[in-house]
C-alpha positions in Angstrom: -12.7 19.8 0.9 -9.5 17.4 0.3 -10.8 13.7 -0.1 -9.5 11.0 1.8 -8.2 7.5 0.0 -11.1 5.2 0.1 -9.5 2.4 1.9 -12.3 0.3 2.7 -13.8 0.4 -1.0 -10.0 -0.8 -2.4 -10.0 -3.4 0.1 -13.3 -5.1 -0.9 -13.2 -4.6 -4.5 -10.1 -6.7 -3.9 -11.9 -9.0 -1.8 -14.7 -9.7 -3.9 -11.9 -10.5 -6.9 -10.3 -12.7 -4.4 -13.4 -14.8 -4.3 -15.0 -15.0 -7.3 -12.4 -15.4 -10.0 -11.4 -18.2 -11.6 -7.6 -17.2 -12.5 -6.5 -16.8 -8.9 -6.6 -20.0 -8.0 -3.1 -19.5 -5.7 -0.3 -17.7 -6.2 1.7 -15.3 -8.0 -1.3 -15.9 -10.7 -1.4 -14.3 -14.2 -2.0 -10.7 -14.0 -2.5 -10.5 -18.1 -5.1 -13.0 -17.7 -7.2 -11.5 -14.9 -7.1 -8.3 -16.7 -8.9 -10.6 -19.5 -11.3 -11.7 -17.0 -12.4 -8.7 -15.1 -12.5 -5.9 -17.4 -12.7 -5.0 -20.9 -9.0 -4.2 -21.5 -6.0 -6.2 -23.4 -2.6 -5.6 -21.8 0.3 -4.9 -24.5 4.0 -4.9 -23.6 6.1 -2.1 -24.4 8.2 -3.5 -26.6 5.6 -4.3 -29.1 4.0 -0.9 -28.5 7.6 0.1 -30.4 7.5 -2.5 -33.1 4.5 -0.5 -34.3 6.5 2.9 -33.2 4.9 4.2 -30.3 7.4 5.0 -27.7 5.9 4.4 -24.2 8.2 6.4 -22.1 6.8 9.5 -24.0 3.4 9.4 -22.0 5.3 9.4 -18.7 5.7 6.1 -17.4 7.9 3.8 -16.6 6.5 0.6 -15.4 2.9 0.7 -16.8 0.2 3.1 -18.6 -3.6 2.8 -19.1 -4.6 4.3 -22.3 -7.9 4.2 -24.8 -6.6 3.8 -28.0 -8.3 2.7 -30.9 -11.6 2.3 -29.2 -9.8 -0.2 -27.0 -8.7 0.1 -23.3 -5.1 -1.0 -23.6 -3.1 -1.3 -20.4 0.7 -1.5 -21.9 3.2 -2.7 -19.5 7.6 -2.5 -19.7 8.2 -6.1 -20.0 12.1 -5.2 -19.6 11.3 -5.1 -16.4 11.1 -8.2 -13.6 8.2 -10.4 -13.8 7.5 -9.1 -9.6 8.0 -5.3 -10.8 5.7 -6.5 -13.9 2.9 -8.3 -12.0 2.3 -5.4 -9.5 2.1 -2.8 -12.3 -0.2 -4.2 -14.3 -2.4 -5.2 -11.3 -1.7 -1.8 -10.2 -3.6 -0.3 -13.4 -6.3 -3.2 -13.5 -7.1 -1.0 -9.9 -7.4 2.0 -11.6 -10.6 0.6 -13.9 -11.8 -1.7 -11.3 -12.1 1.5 -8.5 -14.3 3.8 -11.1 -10.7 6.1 -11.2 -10.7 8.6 -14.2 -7.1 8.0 -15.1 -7.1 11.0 -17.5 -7.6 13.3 -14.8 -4.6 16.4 -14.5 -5.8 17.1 -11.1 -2.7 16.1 -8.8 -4.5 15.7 -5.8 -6.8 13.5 -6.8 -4.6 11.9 -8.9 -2.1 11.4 -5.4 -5.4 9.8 -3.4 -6.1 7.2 -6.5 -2.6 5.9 -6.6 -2.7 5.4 -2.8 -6.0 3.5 -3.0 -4.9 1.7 -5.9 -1.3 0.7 -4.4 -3.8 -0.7 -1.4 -6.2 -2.3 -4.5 -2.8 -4.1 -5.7 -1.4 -5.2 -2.0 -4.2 -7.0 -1.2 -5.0 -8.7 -4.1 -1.1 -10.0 -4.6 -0.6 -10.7 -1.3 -4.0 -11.2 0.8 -4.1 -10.0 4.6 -6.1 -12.9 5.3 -4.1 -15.7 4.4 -1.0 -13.8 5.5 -2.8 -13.6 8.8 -3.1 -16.9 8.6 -0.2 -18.1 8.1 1.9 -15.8 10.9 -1.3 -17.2 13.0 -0.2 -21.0 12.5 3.5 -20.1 13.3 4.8 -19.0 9.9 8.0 -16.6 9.8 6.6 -13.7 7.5 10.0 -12.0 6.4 9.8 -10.2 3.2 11.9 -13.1 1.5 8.9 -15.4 2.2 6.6 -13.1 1.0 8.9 -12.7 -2.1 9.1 -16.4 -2.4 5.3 -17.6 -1.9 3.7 -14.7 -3.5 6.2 -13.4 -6.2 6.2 -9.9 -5.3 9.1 -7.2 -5.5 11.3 -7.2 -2.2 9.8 -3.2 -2.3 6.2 -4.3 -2.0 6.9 -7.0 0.6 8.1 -4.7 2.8 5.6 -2.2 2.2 3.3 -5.0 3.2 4.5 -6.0 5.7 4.9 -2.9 7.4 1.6 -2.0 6.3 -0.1 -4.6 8.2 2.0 -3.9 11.4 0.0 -1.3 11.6 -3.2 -2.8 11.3 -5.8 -4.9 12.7 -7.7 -7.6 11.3 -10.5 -6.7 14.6 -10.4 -3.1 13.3 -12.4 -3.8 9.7 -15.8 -3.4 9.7 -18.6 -6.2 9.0 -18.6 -5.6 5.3 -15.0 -5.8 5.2 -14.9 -9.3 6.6 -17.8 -10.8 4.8 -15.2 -12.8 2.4 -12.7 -13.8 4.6 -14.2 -17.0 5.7 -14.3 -17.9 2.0 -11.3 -16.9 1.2 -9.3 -19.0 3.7 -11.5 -22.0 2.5 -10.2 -21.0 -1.0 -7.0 -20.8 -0.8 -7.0 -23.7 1.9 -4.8 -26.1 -0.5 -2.1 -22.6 -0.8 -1.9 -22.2 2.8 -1.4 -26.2 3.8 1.1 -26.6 1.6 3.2 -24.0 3.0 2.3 -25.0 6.5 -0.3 -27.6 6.9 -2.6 -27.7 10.2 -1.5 -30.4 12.7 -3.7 -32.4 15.0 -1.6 -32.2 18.7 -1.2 -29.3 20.9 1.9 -28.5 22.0 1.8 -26.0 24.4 5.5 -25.0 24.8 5.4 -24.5 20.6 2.0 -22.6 20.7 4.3 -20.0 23.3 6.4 -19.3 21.2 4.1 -18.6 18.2 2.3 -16.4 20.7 5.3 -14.6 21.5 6.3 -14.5 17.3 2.5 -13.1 16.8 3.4 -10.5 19.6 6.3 -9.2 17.6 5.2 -9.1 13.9 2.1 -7.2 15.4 
């Protein structure tokens, strides 16, 4: 029987990251230095795979690779590549460890169904529904150039996010799925006022218009 993505699990594994580490304290963050904190894996860039002559590109990729090699989990990255494109790949294979994927697995389908829970995985964690929803909820503009600028993602994955969230609901996620989102908006509190801070007054005529604004995006 053909296996659905696991949505909700990619989502709260996020989640949970979101909340408890210590790297992420706003963003872009470090993606080389979460993968230091949450798992026991080094990431290598590809040039310096070649200084010791091992040619990336021969395994198949090109943006990043997990590989055990030497006993290690190495997840080797092209660094020629823009810091955006850089930052979602590596976070992109931190997902494959952090979702229990077996990333030596030949079997295409599955393979197809982890990358599609790991692309969600990566989404979330660069560029959190929550404060997003947040943000568009206090009146913010979310274009794909904002997202771009506040979260240092590609212009590729902003508008996959965007238009991924479109789609969506925060109402439709279950109670399990929710459980951080309190603490995450706490978390990041200091992130979100400084792009848009909360004011006092009540203006009716400007909440209108953020109405109609939230209307549209959704």
């Amino acid at each position: 029987m053909e296996m659905k993505p696991n949505f909700s699990r990619a989502y709260s594994a996020a989640n949970e990251i979101l909340v408890r580490s210590n790297i992420i304290a706003s963003f872009p963050f470090s993606p080389v230095e979460l993968v230091k904190e949450q798992a026991l894996c080094v990431c290598r860039s590809y040039s310096l795979a070649r200084r010791y002559g091992i040619n990336m590109e021969d395994f198949g990729s090109e943006s990043a690779i997990i590989m055990s090699m030497g006993g290690k989990t190495i997840i080797f990255y092209d660094d020629s590549k823009p810091n955006a494109h850089i930052y979602f790949s590596i976070i992109h294979e931190l997902g494959h460890l952090i979702n229990k994927h077996d990333y030596r697995l030949k079997d295409e389908e599955v393979y197809g169904r982890y990358e599609v829970e790991t692309n969600f995985f990566t989404a979330q964690l660069l560029m959190p529904e929550q404060l997003i929803r947040e943000l568009q909820h206090r009146g913010v503009h979310i274009s794909s150039g904002f997202l771009q600028s506040e979260f240092g993602v590609s212009g590729l994955a902003a508008d996959k996010r965007i238009l991924t969230l479109a789609k969506t609901s925060s109402e439709w996620r279950s109670r399990a799925e929710r459980e951080f989102d309190d603490i995450i908006l706490l978390k990041y509190a200091s992130f979100l006022n400084r792009i848009c801070p909360i004011t006092n007054g009540f203006d009716f005529d400007e909440e209108y218009e953020k109405q109609r604004e939230r209307e549209r995006w959704l």
